[in-house]
Structures are given as structure tokens and as C-alpha cells.
N, C-alpha and C positions, 0 to 999 in steps of 0.2 A: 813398435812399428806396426802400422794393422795392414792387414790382410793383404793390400791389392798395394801397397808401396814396394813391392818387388815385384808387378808384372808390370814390365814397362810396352809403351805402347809404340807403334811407329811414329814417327816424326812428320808431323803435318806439312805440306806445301803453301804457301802462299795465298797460292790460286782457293785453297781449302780451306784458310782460315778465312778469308773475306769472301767467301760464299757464304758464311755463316752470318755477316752481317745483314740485320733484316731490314738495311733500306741502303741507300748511295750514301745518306749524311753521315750515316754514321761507319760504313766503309772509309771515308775521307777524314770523317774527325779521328779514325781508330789509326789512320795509317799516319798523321800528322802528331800523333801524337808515342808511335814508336820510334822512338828514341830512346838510345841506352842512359844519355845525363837525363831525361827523365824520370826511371823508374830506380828502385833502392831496393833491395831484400826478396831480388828473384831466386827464386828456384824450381826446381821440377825435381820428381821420385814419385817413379811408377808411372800413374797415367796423371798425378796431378802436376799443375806447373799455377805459380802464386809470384803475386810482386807488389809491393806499393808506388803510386803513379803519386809524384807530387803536384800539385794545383793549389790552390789560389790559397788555401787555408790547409786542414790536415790534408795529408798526403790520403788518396783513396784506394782501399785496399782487394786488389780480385784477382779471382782466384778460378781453374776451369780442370775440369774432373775429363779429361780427353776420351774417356771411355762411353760415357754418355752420352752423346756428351752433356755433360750441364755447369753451367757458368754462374757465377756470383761475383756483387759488388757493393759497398756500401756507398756509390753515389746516389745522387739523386732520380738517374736515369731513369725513365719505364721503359726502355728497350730489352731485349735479351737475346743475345750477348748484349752490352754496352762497349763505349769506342774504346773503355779500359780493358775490357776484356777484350775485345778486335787486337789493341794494340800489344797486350804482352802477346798473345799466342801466334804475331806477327813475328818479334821478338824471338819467341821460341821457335819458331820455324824456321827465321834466320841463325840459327844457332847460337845465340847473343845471349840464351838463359839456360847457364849450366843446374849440373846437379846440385842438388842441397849439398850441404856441408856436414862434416858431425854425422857421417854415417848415414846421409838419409834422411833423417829427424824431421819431420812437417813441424812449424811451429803452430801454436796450440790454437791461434784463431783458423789459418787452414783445416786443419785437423777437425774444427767444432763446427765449420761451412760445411764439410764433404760429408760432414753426421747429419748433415740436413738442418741444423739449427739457426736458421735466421738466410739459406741461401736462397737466393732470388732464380731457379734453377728453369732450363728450357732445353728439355729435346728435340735433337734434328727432325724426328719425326712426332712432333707433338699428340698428345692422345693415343702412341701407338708403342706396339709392346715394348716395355722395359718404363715406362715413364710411369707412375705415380700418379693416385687419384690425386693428390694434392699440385702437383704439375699441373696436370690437367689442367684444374678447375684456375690454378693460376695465371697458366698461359687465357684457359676464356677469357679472364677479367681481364689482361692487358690487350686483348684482342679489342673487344669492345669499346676499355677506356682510348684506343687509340681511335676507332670508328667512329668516337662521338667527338674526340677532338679533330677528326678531317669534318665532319659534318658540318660542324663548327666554321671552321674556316672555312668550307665550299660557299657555304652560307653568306659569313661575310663577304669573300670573294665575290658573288652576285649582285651582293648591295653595293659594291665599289664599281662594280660594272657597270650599273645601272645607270648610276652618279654620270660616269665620264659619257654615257650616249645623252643623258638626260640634258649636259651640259654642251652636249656638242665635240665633235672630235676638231673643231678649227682650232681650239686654240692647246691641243695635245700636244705639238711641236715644241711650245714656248715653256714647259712643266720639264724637260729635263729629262736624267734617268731618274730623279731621285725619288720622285713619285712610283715609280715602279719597284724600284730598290724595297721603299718603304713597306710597300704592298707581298711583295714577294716574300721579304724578311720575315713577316704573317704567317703566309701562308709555310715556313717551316717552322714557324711555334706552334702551328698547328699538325705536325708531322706529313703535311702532302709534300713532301720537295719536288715532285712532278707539277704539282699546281706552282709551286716557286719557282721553277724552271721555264714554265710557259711563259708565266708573266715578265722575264725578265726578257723576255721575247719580244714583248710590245714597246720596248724600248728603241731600239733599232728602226720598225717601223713607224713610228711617231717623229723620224728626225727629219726636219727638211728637206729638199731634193726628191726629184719624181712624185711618183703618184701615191702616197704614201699616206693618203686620205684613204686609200683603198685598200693598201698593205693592213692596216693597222686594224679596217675594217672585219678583215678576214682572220686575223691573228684575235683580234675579241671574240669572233663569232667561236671559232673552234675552244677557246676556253671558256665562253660561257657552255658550251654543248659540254663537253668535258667535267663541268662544275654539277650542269643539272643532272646529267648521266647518271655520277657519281650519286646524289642526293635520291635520283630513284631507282636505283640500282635493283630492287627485288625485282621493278615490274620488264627486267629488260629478261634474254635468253639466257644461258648461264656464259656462251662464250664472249658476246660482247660485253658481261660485266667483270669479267674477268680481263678482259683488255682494259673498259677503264679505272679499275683496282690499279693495276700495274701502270696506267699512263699516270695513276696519282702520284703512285710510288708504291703500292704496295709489293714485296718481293716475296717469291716461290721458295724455300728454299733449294738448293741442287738433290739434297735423298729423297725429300719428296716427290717432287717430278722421276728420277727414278722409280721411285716406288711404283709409278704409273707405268701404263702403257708405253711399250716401246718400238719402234721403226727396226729392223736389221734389213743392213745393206752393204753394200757397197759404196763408199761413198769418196767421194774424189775429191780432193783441197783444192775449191778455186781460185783463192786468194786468201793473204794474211795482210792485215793493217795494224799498227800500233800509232795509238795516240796519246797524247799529255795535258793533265794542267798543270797544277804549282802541286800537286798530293799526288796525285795517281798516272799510271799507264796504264791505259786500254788495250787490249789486243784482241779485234775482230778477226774472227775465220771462219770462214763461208766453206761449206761441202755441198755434194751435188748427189744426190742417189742412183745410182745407175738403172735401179727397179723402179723405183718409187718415181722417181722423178722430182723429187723435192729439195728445195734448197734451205741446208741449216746454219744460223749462223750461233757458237760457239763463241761465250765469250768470258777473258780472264783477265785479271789484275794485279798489278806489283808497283811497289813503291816510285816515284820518280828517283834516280840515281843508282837502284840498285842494276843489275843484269837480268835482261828477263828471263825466264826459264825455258827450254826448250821446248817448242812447238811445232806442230802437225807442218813440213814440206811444202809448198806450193806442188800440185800436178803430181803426188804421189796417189794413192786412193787403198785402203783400206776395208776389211769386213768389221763391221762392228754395230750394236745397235743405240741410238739415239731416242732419247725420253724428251718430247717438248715441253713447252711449258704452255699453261690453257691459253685460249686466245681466239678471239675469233677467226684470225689468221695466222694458225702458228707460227712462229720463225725462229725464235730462239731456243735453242736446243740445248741440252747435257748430255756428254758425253759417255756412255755407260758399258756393258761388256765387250772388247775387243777381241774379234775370233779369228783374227789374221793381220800381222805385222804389216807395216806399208810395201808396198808393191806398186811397181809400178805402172802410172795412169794414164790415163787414152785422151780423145778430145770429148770432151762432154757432149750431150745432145742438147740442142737449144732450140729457138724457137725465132720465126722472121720479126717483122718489125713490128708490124699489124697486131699478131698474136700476144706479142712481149708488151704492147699498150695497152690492150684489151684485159692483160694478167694484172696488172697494175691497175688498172680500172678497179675490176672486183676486189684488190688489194684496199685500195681506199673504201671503196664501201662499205667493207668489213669494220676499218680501222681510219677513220677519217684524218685522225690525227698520224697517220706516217708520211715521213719527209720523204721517205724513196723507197724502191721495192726491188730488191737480187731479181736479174734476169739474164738468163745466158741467150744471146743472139748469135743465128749460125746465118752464113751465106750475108755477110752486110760487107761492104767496103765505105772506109774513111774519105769524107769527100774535103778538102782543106777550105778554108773559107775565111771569108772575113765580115762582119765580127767573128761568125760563129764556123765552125766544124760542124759536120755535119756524119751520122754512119748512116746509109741508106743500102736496101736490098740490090743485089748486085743486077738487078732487071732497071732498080731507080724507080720502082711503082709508090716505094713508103719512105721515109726516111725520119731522123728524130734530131735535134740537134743537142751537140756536146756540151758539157757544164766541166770547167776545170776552175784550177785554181791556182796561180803561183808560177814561176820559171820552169819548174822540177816535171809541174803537170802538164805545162805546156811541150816539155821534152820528151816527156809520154806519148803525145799525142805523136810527136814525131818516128817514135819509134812505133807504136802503130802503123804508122803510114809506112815504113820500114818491112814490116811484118807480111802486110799484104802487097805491097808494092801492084796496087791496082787492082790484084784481087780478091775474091771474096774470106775473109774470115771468120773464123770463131772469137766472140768476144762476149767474158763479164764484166759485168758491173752495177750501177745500182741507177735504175729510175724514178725519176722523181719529176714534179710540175717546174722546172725548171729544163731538164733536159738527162739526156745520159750522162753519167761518170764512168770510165772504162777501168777494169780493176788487173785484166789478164788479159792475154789472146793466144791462139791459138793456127796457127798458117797450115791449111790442106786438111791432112791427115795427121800431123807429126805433132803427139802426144804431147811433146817437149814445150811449158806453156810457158810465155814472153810475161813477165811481172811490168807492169804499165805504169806504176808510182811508187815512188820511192820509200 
């Protein structure tokens, strides 16, 4: 048995093992693919944990040294970790992957990976102490060979672009989703799945009904900017190339950002949201600084069907400090030392109607591509309407009108209306060019915050 197969390591979260995955794809291919009738010859001892994933031909063998941490796999992937590796250490986190057998015993291809002989291996904190010139220099080359296959794709993605203006957008309606599908489907053999993501956007607006000559107009314009950005990225500042790294898809890891620069504060849970597709749960969580004044939003994942883990209270508030992540406008946060258990929270300070559009203004500016922007507005009341709702300053000089969605949203709105009963409240939520979404409120002074959706 060598050396490090009797100190055993803590037992990773969830949340902790698909932070390690370095893009969404492969978060979602790792998580679809933990399942226990998938994998054969799991184990863990010490800090390693090793399994065979079966696929299409031999079963693929990887393997993740938890101390490191660093990961191996004999597919084909250039990622690191890959979704075989996401997926056992999903596994082992769900406690689904017991101890070896036979006393412990690594069998002898783990055993010859953790020796370094043939592992494909990636430190949390790449380049930095504990990793290996040979790391290193391997992490540059997959850094690179990945930047030349988005380039690649930005690239063609332009000449596709060109094509559909050069052709005219009249007849974009009559082409389907399928031409987008096909184009998207590209753009992650090219490892952007943010550029895939965009494009499957112009779908929607290419469909018949309304002004949708215009819709579509606007959804091309922001992915060709997004494409050339990308393509000239040395000549931008360093924070807007850093947003659109990340609008491509490139991802931070969570110690990294740590490692930087951090906010302490106090900081107060506005809201929590959980969302799904057919792989994943989302769970957004918006904090407020009480010093700073800055709103972060915290974000974590878990399989669809498992229980999610528990999370940060709505309206409790906290000391703790948060590392963002770069951006021309930061917003997403990591959650890092906590120097006071939750305590309980006040009404936040916000901001009138005027000021909260004017935030959002220079939010777009920053980052052209955001759909809405955290604003807490203080002193508004709910004006009922139809079509639309409206929250306007309680004098009625500004107002902004409401964006819901669904029965559940619409009973939100009503409870809103509940909340102030004609007077002014505290309310968050998110704005965006379509109008407000309300997430929380707040009635007078009384700390005690109303959750607005379900």
C-alpha cells in the first residue's frame, strides 16, 4: 500500500465536484452520465477514488487523486477533469462509491496513473504551488489547443452570419430550427457552448408572428459582437475580455477566484431560485452587502431528482467574505471565509426607479449581452394593470413595467399587492429590456422578507 492510501481525505459536495468542471458541457455530460448501472470497479482509499465508465466500445477508465487535486482518463477528451471524471466524483460524493476491497489494495493501472505515468493530471489552482512543471506546461497546451478551436469556430460562425444577412433575413422564418440546431451543434465541436447557446436563440426569433424581422435582427447583431470580441480579444481592457471569455463559455474555476481578491461583509440573502432541465438543477442566490453595497449572485448545482443541499435562508444575512469572479461587471460570486453564522436580517437599502434604470444602463454597457441586472428598489408600490403591472415610485414621477410568467407568477404579483396594500415597499428582483421581475419584498421596516415566486 504506498504512502498516502491511509490518509483519507473529506468527502466532497456536489456543489464541489461540478465546480471543477471547466465548461457547462461537460458539467451536464458528467452529471448524465452518474449513474451507478453505468460505472463497474469503483473504489476509493485514501484520497484516490477510480471506476470504469462503460461506452460505446471499451469501458473508460479514470481515476481522481482528491488531494490535488488531479484527474485522469483514458478517453479521448481534452478537458480536465473530463465528464468521466465529473461523473465518478459525483458518485463518490453521493456516497455510491465505497472503499476498495481486499484491504484497500489500488489496482495496479490506478496505482501506475497516481505514479504520474501516462495521467492527464489538472490542478485547481493551475501553475501554482504543488503542481508540477510538467502540469503546467500541460495545462498551457490544452489551454491554447482549446483557444484555437473557439477561434476556429468564432471564425466560422461569422462566415454563417454573413451568409444569412447577405441572403436577406425574409426568408429566415421558412428555414426552421434546424439550421440553427445545425450551426449551434458547431459551435460545441468547437468547445464555445456559449457561442451554441446564443445561436440556438435565433431560433425563436426567426419564427413567424410580430416583429420578428427585428427580434432576430438584434439577436445576430449581439452574436456577431460576441464572435468578433472574442477573435480580438488582446486589443480590448482586460475586464471586458474576461466577460467575453466567459459569455463563450470559458469558466473560472471556484479556488482560483478565491485565491483573488475578496469583499468582507455583511451580506443579506435576497432571494433563492432553483431551476431544471432534463440533467441539472440550478440554484441562484442573490446577497446584498450592507457596506459595499453590492449585489452577488452565488451559484450551485445538483443532479435533477436528487434533494438539493441546503442552502443560505432567504432574509437572514451573514459576515462573510466573497471573491468575484473578473468581469467588466462583476456579479457572480464565491462564497469564501465565513466569520459569523446567519443572523438575523433587516430590509435592505435600494435604490427609486430612475436610479435602478440608470444601474442597469451602465450594466449593459459594460456587458451588452445581459438579459437583466439585481436591483433592489425601495419606496415603489404595485400598480395593477392590464396588459401589464406596473411598480412605480410612490409620488408616481417613474415607474417600470412587470415581466412574469406562468399562474404561480401571476400569484406573486398578487401577493405583492398584499404586501403593500397601497403602500410603498422594498422590493428585489431582476431588470431587464423587457421590464421588472420581482424575486422578494419587504412591507415598512419589518425585516421579515415575502418570497414572490415559487
Amino acid at each position: 500500500m504506498d504512502g498516502t492510501s491511509g490518509r483519507q481525505m473529506r468527502r466532497w459536495t456536489a456543489d464541489e465536484v461540478l465546480a471543477l468542471a471547466p465548461d457547462a458541457s461537460t458539467r451536464r455530460a458528467g452529471t448524465g452520465l452518474a449513474r451507478a448501472a453505468r460505472w463497474s470497479g469503483t473504489g476509493s482509499s485514501g484520497t484516490a477514488v477510480w471506476g470504469l465508465c462503460a461506452g460505446g466500445g471499451r469501458p473508460f477508465r479514470a481515476v481522481a487523486d482528491t488531494a490535488g487535486p488531479a484527474f485522469g482518463c483514458d478517453c479521448p477528451g481534452s478537458t480536465a477533469p473530463c465528464e468521466h471524471v465529473v461523473a465518478l466524483l459525483l458518485l463518490w460524493a453521493w456516497g455510491e462509491v465505497g472503499p476498495a476491497a481486499h484491504g484497500g489494495a489500488r489496482p495496479g493501472w490506478v496505482t501506475a496513473r497516481l505514479d504520474g505515468r501516462g495521467v492527464a493530471a489538472e490542478r485547481m489552482e493551475p501553475g501554482g504551488r504543488g503542481a508540477s512543471g510538467a502540469d503546467r506546461e500541460a495545462a498551457r497546451r490544452r489551454a491554447e489547443r482549446r483557444d484555437r478551436r473557439v477561434a476556429a469556430g468564432a471564425t466560422e460562425l461569422e462566415r454563417r452570419l454573413a451568409d444569412l444577412l447577405r441572403g436577406g433575413l425574409a426568408g429566415a422564418d421558412h428555414e426552421g430550427y434546424q439550421r440553427w440546431e445545425e450551426t449551434a451543434a458547431r459551435m460545441v465541436d468547437a468547445q464555445a457552448p456559449g457561442l451554441a447557446s446564443r445561436v440556438r436563440r435565433l431560433g425563436p426569433p426567426a419564427a413567424p408572428g410580430g416583429d420578428w424581422p427585428s427580434r432576430l435582427l438584434e439577436e445576430t447583431a449581439l452574436l456577431h459582437l460576441l464572435a468578433r470580441g472574442y477573435l480580438r480579444q488582446e486589443a480590448l481592457p482586460e475586464p471586458l475580455a474576461a466577460t467575453i471569455r466567459s459569455r463563450v463559455g470559458f469558466t473560472v474555476d471556484a479556488a482560483q477566484v478565491l485565491a483573488g481578491p475578496a469583499v468582507r461583509d455583511h451580506w443579506l440573502v435576497l432571494a433563492r431560485q432553483d431551476t431544471a432541465d432534463d440533467r441539472l438543477t440550478t440554484r441562484r442566490t442573490w446577497l446584498h452587502g450592507e457596506g459595499s453595497g453590492r449585489i452577488a449572485l452565488l451559484l450551485s448545482f445538483q443532479a435533477v431528482g436528487r434533494a438539493p443541499e441546503a442552502g443560505l435562508p432567504v432574509g437572514v444575512s451573514l459576515e462573510a467574505e466573497l471573491a468575484f469572479h473578473p468581469g467588466a461587471r462583476p456579479l457572480r460570486a464565491a462564497l469564501g471565509a465565513r466569520h459569523s453564522g446567519p443572523l438575523p436580517g433587516r430590509v435592505p437599502a435600494g435604490l427609486p426607479v430612475a436610479a435602478a434604470l440608470g444601474a442597469y444602463g451602465q450594466a449593459v454597457a459594460g456587458d451588452p449581452w445581459l438579459d437583466a441586472w439585481p436591483v433592489v428598489l425601495c419606496g415603489v408600490v404595485p400598480i395593477p394593470g392590464t396588459p401589464q403591472w406596473q411598480v412605480a415610485d410612490a409620488e408616481g414621477s417613474d415607474a417600470v413595467p412587470v415581466t412574469v410568467g406562468g399562474a404561480a407568477a401571476g400569484a406573486g404579483l398578487w401577493r405583492l399587492a398584499a404586501v403593500s396594500g397601497g403602500r410603498p415597499v422594498t422590493v428585489f428582483g431582476e431588470l431587464g429590456h423587457q421590464g421588472f421581475r420581482p424575486f422578494t419584498a419587504w412591507a415598512g421596516t419589518d425585516p421579515e422578507p415575502v418570497p414572490l415566486t415559487a
